[in-house]
C-alpha positions in Angstrom: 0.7 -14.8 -0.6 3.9 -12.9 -1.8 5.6 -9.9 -0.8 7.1 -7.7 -3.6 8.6 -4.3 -3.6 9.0 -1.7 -5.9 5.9 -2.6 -7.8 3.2 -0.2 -9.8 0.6 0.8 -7.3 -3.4 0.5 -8.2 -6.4 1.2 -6.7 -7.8 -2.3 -4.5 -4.0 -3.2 -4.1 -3.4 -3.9 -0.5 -0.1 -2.8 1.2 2.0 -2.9 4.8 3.9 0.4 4.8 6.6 1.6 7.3 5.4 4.0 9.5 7.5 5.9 12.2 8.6 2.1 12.4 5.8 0.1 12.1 4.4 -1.5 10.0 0.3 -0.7 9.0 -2.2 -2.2 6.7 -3.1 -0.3 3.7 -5.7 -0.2 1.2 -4.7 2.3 -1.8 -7.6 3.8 -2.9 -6.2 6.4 -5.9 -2.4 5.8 -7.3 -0.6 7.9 -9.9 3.3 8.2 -10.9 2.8 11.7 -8.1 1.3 10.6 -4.8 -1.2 7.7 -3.8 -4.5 7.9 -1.7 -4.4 5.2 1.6 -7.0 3.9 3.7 -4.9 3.0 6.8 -8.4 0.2 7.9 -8.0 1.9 11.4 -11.1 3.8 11.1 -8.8 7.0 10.1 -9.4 9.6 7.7 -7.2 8.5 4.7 -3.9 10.0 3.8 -2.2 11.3 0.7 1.5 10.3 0.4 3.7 11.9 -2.8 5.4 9.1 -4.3 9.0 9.8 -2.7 7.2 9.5 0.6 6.4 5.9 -0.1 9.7 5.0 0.2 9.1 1.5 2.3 6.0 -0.9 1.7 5.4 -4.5 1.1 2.8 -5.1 -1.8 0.4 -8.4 -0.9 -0.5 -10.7 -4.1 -2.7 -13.7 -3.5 -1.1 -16.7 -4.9 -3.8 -18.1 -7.7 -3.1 -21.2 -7.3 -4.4 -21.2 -3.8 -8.6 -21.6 -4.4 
C-alpha cells in the first residue's frame, strides 16, 4: 500500500485526513473539483468538505502486485 498526496479524488477511494490533529479514516463517497462527500467509518453522519478545506489527507492505493 502507498501513500500519495495531492491526487484526483473519486468516489470508493479511501483516505486518512487531518483532523483538529488527527488523523481519521475516510471513505469519499461524491468528489468534484468544489467540495467532496466523506464517510468518516465512525458510525457518523457524513460530511461535506469544499476542496480548500481538504488541505491535508493521505490517499491509500493497494499495491497490484500484492494478490
Amino acid at each position: 500500500m502507498s501513500t500519495l498526496l495531492g491526487d484526483k479524488l473519486e468516489a470508493g477511494n479511501v483516505l486518512e485526513i487531518s483532523i483538529d490533529g488527527e488523523w481519521v479514516s475516510a471513505l469519499v463517497l461524491l468528489a468534484n473539483d468544489e467540495a467532496v462527500i466523506l464517510d468518516l467509518c465512525d458510525g457518523s453522519t457524513p460530511v461535506v468538505l469544499q476542496s480548500e478545506e481538504l488541505t491535508e489527507y493521505r490517499l491509500f492505493q493497494g499495491d497490484p502486485t500484492w494478490n
